[in-house]
C-alpha positions as CSV (number, residue, x, y, z in Angstrom):
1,X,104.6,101.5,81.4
2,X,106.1,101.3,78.0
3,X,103.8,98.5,76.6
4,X,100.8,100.7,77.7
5,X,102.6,104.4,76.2
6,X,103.0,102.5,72.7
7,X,99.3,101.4,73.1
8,X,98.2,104.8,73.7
9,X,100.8,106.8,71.8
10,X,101.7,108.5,74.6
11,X,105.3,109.0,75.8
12,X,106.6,107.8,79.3
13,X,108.4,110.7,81.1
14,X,110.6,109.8,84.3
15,X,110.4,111.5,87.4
16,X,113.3,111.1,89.6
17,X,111.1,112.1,93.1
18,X,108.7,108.8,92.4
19,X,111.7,106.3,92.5
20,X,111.5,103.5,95.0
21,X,113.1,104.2,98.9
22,X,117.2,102.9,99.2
23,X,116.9,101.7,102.6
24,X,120.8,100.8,102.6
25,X,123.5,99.7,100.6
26,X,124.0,96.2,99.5
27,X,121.5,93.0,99.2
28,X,119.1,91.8,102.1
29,X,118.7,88.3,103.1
30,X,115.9,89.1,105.1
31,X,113.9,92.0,103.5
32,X,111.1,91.8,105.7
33,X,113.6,92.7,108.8
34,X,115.4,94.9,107.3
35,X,112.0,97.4,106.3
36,X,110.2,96.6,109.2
37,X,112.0,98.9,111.4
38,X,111.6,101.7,109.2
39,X,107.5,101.6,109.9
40,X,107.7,101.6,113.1
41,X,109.5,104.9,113.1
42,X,109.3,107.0,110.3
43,X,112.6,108.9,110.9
44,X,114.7,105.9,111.2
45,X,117.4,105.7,108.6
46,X,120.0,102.8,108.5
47,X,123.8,104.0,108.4
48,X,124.7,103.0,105.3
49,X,123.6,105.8,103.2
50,X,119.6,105.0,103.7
51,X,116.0,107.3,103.2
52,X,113.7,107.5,105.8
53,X,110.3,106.9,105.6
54,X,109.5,110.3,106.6
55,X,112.5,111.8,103.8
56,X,110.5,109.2,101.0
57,X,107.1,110.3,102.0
58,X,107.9,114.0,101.7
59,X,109.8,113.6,98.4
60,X,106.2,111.5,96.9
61,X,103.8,114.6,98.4
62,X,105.9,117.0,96.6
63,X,106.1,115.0,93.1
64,X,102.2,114.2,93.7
65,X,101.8,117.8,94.4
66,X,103.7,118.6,91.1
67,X,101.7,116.1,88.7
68,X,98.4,117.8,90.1
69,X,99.7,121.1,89.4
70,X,101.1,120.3,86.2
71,X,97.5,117.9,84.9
72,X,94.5,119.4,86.1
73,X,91.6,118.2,84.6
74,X,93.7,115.5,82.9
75,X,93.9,111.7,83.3
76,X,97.4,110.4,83.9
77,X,98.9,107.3,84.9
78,X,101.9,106.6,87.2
79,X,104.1,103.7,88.1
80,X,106.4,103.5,91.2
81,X,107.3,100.7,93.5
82,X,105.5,99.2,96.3
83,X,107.4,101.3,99.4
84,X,106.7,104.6,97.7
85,X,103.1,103.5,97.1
86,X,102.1,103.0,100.0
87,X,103.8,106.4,101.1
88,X,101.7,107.8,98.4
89,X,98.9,106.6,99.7
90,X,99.4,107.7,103.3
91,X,98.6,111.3,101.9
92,X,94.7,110.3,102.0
93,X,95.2,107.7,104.3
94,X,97.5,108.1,107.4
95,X,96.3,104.7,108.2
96,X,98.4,102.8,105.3
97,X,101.6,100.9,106.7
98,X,103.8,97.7,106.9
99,X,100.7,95.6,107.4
100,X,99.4,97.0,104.3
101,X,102.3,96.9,102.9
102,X,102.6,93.1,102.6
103,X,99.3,92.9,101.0
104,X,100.1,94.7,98.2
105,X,100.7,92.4,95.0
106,X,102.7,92.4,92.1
107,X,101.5,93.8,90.2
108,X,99.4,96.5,92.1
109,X,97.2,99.5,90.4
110,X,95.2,102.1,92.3
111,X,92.9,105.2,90.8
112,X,93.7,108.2,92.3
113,X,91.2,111.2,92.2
114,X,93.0,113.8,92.5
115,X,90.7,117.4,93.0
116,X,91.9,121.0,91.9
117,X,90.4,121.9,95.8
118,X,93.6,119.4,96.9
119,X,91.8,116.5,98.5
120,X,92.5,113.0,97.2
121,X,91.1,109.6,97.1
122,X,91.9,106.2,95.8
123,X,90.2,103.1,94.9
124,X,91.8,99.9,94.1
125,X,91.8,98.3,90.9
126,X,93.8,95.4,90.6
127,X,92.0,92.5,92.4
128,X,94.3,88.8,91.7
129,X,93.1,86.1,90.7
């Protein structure tokens, strides 16, 4: 983000509600079975201090919900990670999930339309070479 605030003159303000899901404590071997269980049921939450998918979710609506309030009428841009993107996009799209989730790329960027009646819609952007 900062490369494209100093290109626009804009600053970059944090929002703590659009960081990225802790599924658990400590470093995964195997990432893919470690989040897979957490799409398959959307209230699971590992022991060690983890997030749901439904907890995650719920925390993006609400920042979403805030950055509409706060922009109408304006053009903004936001950066978060894969897991919570996907989340994000389950708002419009309830069928966005794990399989989805491994197509995204690195990076990934999506339009959103966001409307003062509340609906939503998105259109990918990004398309790898």
């Amino acid at each position: 983000m900062e490369p494209l605030s100093i290109r626009l003159d804009l600053p970059v303000r944090e929002m703590q509600d659009l960081r990225e899901r802790a599924l658990r404590s400590g470093w995964e071997k195997d990432w893919l079975a470690v989040i897979r269980p957490t799409w398959e049921d959307f209230s699971f939450t590992y022991p060690e201090g983890g997030e749901s998918n439904a907890e995650a979710f719920e925390r993006a609506r609400k920042a979403l919900e805030t950055l509409r309030n706060r922009h109408l009428r304006e053009t903004i841009v936001v950066a978060t990670h894969g897991n919570l993107l996907v989340l994000l996009l389950r708002v419009v799209d309830p069928t966005r999930g794990f399989d989805f989730w491994q197509t995204l790329t690195l990076p990934d960027i999506y339009r959103w339309d966001l409307a003062t009646d509340g609906t939503f819609g998105y259109q990918r952007l990004w398309v790898p070479s």
